[in-house]
N, C-alpha and C positions, 0 to 999 in steps of 0.2 A: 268296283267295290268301294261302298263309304270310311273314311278316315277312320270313325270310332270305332264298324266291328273289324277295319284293319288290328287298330293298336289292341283291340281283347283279344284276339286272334294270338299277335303277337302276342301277347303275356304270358297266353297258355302256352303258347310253345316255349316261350324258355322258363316257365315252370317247370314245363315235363324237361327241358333238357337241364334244369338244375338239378332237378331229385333225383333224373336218370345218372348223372357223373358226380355227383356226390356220393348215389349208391357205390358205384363202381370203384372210385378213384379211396375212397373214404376220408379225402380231405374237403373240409367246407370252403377253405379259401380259396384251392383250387377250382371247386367248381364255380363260384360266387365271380371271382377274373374270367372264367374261360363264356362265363353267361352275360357276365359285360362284353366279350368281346363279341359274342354269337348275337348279343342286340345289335353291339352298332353295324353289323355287317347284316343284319333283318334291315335296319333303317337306311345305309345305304341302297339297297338291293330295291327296296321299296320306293325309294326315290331315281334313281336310273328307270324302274319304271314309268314311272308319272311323266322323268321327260320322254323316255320313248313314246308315250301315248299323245305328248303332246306334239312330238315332230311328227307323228306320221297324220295325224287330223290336218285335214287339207283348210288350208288359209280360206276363209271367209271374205268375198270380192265384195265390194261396194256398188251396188246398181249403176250402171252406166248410166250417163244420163245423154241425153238425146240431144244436149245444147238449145232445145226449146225454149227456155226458160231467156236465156239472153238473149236472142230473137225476139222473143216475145216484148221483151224489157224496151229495145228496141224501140222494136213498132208504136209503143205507148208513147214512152220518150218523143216520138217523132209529131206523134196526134194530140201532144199535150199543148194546151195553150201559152204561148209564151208571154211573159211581160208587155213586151214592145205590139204587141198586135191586140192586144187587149184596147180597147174605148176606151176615153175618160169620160168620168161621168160627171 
């Protein structure tokens, strides 16, 4: 689920849960604290998720490499012409 229709998600719900205990309770300051608390524990909750999703995604491996490549360097290295065997012209 993307961030944004996360947080409009979240909104609507603690709109309905502010009108809903304001009805009830008929204090507005009570329900105004108990909808701050009911956010931060939606944004908590939301973020516990995000790490669970991220421990359980398996680690992405880096291609082995086959050490080709420094063999190869090698061999070049080896077949390159050196100073001292070079003519003077």
């Amino acid at each position: 689920m993307y961030a944004p229709k996360v947080f409009v998600c979240m909104i609507g719900v603690l709109l309905i849960f502010s009108a809903s205990l304001w009805t009830i309770s008929g204090s507005f300051v009570l329900a105004l604290f108990d909808t701050f608390v009911c956010a931060i524990i939606l944004q908590v909750g939301y973020f516990i998720g995000v790490l669970v999703l991220i421990a359980r995604e398996k680690p992405q491996r880096a291609p082995e490499t086959s050490g080709r490549g420094v063999v190869e360097f090698e061999q070049t290295a080896e077949k390159a012409i050196k100073p001292s065997e070079q003519g003077t012209f």
